[in-house]
C-alpha positions in Angstrom: 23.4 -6.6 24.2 21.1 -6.3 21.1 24.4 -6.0 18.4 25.6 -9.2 20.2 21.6 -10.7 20.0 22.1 -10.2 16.0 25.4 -11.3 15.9 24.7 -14.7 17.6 21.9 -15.0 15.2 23.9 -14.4 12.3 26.4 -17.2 13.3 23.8 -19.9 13.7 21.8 -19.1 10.2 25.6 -19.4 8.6 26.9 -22.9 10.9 23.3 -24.2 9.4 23.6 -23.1 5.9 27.3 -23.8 5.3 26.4 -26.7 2.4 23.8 -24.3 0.1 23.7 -25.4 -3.1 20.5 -23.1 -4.5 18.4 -23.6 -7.6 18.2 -20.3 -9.6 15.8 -18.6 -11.9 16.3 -14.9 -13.8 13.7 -12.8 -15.0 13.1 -9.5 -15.3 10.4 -6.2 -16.4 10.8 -2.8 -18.2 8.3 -0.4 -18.3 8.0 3.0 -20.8 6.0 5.8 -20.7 3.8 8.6 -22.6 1.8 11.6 -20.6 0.6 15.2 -20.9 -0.8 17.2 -18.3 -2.8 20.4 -17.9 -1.5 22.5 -15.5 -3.0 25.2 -14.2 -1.1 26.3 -11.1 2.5 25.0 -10.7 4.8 26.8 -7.5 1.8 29.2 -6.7 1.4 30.9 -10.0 -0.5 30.5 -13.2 1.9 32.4 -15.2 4.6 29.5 -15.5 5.2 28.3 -18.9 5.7 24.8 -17.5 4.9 21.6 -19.8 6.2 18.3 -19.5 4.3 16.1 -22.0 6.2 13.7 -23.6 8.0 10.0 -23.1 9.5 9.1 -20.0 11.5 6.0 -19.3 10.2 5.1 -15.7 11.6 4.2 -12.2 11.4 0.4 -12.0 12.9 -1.3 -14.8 15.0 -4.3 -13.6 16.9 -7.8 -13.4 15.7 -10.1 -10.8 17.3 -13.2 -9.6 15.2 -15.4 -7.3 17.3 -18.3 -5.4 16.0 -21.1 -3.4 17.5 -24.5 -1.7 16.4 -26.6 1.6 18.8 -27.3 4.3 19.8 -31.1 5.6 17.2 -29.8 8.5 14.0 -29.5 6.2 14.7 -25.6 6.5 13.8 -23.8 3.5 16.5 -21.0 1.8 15.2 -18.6 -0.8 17.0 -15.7 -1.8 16.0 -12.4 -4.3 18.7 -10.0 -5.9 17.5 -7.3 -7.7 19.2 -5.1 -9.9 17.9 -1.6 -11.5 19.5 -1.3 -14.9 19.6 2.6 -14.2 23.0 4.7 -12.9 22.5 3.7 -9.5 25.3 6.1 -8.9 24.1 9.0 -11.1 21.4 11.2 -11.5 19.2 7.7 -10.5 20.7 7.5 -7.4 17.0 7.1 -5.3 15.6 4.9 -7.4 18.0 2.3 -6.3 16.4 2.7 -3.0 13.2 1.4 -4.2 14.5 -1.4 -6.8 17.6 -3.1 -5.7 17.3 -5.6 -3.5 19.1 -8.5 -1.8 18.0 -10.2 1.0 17.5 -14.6 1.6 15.0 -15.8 3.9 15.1 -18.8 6.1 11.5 -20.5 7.1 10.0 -23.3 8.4 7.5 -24.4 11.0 8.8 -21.2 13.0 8.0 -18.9 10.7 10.4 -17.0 8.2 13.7 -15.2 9.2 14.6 -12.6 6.3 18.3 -11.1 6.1 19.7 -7.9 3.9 18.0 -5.0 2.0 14.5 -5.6 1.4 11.1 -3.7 2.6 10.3 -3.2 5.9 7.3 -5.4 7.5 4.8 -2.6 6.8 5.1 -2.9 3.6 4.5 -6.6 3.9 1.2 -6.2 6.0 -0.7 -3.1 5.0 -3.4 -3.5 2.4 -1.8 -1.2 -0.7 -4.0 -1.3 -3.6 -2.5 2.0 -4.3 0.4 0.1 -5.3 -1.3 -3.2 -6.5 -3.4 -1.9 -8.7 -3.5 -1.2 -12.4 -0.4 0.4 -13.5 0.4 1.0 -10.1 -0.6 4.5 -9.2 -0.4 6.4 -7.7 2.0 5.0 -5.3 4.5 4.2 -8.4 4.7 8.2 -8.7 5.3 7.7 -12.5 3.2 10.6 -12.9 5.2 12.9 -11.7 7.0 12.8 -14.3 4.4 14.9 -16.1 3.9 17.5 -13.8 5.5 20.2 -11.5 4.9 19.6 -7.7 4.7 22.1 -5.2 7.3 23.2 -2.7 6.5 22.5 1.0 5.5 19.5 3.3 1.9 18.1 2.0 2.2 15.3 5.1 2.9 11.6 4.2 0.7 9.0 2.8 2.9 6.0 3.5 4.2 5.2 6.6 8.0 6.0 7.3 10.7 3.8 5.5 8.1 2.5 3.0 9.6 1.2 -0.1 13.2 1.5 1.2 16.0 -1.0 0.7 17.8 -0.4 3.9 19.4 -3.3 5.6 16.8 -5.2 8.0 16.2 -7.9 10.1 12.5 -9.0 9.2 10.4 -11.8 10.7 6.7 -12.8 9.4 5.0 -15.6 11.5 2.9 -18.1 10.2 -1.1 -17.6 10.1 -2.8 -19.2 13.2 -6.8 -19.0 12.9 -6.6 -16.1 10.5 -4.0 -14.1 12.8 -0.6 -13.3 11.7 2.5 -10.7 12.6 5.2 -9.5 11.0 8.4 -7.4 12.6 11.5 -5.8 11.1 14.5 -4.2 12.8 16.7 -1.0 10.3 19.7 0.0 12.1 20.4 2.7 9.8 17.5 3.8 7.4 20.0 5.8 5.8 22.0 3.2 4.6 20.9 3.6 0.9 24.0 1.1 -0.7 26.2 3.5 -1.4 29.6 4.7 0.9 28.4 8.1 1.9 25.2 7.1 3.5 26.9 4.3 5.8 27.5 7.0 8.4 24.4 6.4 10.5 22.7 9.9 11.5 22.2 12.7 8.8 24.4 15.6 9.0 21.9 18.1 7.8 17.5 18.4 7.8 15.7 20.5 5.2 13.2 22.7 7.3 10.6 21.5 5.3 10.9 17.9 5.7 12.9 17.7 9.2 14.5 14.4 10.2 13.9 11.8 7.6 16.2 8.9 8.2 15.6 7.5 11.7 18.3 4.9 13.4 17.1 1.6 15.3 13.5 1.6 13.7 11.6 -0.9 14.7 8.2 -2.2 12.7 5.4 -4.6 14.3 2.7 -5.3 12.5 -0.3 -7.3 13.5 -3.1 -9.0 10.9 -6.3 -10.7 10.8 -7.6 -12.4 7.5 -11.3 -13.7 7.6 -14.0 -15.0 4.8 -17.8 -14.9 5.4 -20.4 -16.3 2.6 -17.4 -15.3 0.1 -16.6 -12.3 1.2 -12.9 -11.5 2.3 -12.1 -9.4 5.5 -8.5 -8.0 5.7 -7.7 -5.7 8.6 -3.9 -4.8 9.8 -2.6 -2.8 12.7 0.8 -1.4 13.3 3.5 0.9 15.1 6.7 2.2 14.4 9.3 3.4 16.7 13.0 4.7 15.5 15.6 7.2 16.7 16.4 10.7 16.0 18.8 12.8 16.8 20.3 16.3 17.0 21.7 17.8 13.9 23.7 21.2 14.8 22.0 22.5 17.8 18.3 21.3 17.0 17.0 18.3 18.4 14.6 16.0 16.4 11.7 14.1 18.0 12.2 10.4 17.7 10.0 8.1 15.4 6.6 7.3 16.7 3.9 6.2 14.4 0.6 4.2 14.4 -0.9 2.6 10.4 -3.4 0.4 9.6 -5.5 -0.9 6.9 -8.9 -2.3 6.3 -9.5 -4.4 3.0 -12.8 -6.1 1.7 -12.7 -8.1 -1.4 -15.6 -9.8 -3.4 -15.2 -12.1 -6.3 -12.8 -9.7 -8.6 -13.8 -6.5 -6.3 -11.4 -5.2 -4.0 -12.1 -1.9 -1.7 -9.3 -1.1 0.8 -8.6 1.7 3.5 -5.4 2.8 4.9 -3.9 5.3 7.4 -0.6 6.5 8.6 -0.5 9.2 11.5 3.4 10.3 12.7 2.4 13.3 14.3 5.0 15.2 15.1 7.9 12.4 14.9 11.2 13.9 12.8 10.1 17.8 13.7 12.3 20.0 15.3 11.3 19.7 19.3 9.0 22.5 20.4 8.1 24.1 17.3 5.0 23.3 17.3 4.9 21.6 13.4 3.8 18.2 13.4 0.3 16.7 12.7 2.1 14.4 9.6 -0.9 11.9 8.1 -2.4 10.8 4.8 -4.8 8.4 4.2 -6.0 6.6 0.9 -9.1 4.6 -0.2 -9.0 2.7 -3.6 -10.7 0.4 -5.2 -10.0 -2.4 -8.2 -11.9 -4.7 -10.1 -10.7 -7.2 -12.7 -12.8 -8.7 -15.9 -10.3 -11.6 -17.3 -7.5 -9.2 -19.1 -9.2 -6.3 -17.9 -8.2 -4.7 -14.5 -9.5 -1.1 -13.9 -8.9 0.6 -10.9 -9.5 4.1 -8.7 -7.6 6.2 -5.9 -8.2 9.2 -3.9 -5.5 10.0 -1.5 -5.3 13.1 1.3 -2.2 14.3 3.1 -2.5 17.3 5.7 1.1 18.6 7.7 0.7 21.6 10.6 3.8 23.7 10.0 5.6 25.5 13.2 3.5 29.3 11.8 0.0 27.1 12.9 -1.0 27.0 9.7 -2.1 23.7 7.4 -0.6 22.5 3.7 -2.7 19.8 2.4 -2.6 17.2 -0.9 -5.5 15.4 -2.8 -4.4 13.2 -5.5 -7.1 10.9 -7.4 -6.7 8.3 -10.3 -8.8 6.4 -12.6 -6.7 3.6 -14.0 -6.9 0.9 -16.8 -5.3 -2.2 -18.0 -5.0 -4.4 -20.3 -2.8 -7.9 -20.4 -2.2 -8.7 -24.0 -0.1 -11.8 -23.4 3.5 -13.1 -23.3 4.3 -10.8 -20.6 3.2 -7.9 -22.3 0.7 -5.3 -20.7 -0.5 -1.6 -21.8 -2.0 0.6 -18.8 -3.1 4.4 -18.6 -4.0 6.3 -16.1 -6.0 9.7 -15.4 -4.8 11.6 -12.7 -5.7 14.9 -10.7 -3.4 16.2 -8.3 -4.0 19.5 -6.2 -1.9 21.0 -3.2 -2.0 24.0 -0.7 -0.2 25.9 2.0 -2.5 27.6 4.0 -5.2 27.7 1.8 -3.4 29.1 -1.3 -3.1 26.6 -4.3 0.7 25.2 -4.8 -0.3 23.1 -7.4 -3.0 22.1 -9.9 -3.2 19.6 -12.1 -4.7 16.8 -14.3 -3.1 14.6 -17.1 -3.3 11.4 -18.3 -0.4 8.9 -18.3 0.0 6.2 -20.6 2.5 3.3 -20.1 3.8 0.1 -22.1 5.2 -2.9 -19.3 6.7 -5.6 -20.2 7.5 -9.0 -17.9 10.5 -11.6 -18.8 
């Protein structure tokens, strides 16, 4: 019933659309790095000759195309192709997760209908500043390109399927009095592009991370946006649900996840709050692991070209012995727009992580990075 659902869906959208002619615009950004680190402990030990100062070419460097047309029946068609100008099928492979996309949207009075590989509606809803902010971070995870990470499962500090390009059905309403919801539908979250990952379920879990790619997930999302005197109130609440599996002769607990968000802003002050709690979805049944959440509080503030910015984000995951590995990652950002598309960012950043109380990793560095817009 639900495959024929979609399928009578897509047949209407295509009857209606049938005499597109879209209006098109290109454009595109690059980014390049610089960083050095200080690392103390990298994999448990002090003794370990590790040092990865130097340049770095980034993650997100792309072509965009952005589409849009309007029907004979006032319905409005935008499109966005994305294109990473890395090897999407070499040593690149998951950045294409993040950066390609191609999906068009149809909306109108009813809301907007979005078709193809694009984010999921939490990534749409939740307040992110950890993304938004300067240069990005820590969410970009440029910096870890300058440093050694530890080993084992820290927990989360996104919610499942964030910044993934799997194909989706998404829907956003419209805003009524401040409220608004958003939903998206991923058949197979595994479904990265390429022919080996069209199968559907995974054929195989690392015992660290468990079951990572969840079929039939399902995203609702639910915001309310209000102003008082000047000051803005953001506050988002969500749920995901998805499908697991057995892999050999384990079985995997199904998807089940709660996030929300809480963001204040004031003149060119932003402060926001989120959370993601999966428990124990993705672990092997009965083994006791589980207890998957992060949470992240950050805060920008912009001065014409200026834009400075600062994140502290905790992870904590209960592993089937009963004992806890933790992350703490905090960043001080800057940056500076010099015009013509052309910005220059850097970022301080100190990153520490246990398993049962015995340091993995630690570490603090500064990043510097050189963007440019087209």
């Amino acid at each position: 019933m639900k495959k024929t659902i979609l399928l009578g869906i897509f047949t209407l959208l295509f009857a209606v659309s049938s005499n597109i002619k879209a209006d098109m615009s290109l454009s595109g950004y690059a980014e390049f790095f610089a960083g050095s680190a200080d690392q103390e402990t990298a994999l448990g030990t002090t003794n370990h000759g590790l040092d990865k100062a130097g340049l770095d070419n980034g993650t997100y460097t792309r072509i965009v195309a952005d589409y849009s047309s309007t029907l004979d029946n006032g319905i409005d068609v935008n499109g966005t192709m994305a294109v990473s100008t890395r090897d999407c099928s070499g040593d690149k492979t998951d950045n294409c997760n993040v950066t390609d996309m191609n999906f068009v949207t149809f909306s109108g009075g009813f809301g907007a209908l979005s078709f193809g590989e694009r984010f999921a509606a939490g990534a749409a809803m939740l307040s992110r500043l950890t993304a938004s902010g300067p240069s990005a971070e820590p969410d970009g995870g440029n910096i870890g390109a300058f440093y050694t990470g530890g080993s084992g499962n820290y927990g989360r500090v996104n919610e499942v399927n964030y910044a993934d390009n799997a194909m989706k059905v998404f829907y956003s309403s419209n805003v009524f009095s401040g409220f608004s919801f958003a939903a998206s539908y991923a058949s197979n979250t595994r479904n990265t592009g390429l022919a080996s990952t069209r199968g559907g379920q995974p054929t195989s879990a690392a015992t660290d991370s468990g079951f990572g790619n969840f079929n039939d997930l399902i995203s609702v999302f639910g915001k309310y946006a209000m102003d008082i005197d000047g000051i803005g109130l953001e506050l988002v609440y969500g749920q995901q649900m998805g499908n697991a599996g057995r892999i050999g002769a384990t079985d995997y607990n199904d998807l089940d996840e709660t996030a929300y968000s809480a963001l204040v802003t004031y003149g060119n002050l932003a402060v926001d709050y989120r959370k993601n709690d999966q428990g124990n979805s993705g672990r092997p049944k009965n083994d006791g692991s589980g207890n998957d959440e992060g949470t992240s509080v950050c805060a920008t503030y912009t001065m014409g070209n200026l834009g400075l910015g600062a994140c502290s984000l905790d992870s904590t995951f209960t592993t089937s012995s009963n004992t806890t590995n933790t992350s703490e990652t905090t960043t001080f950002s800057a940056q500076y727009d010099l015009g013509g598309g052309i910005s220059v960012a850097a970022t301080y950043f100190d990153v520490e992580q246990e398993q049962n109380s015995v340091v993995d990793t630690d570490v603090d560095g500064i990043m510097t990075m050189l963007m440019v817009g087209f």
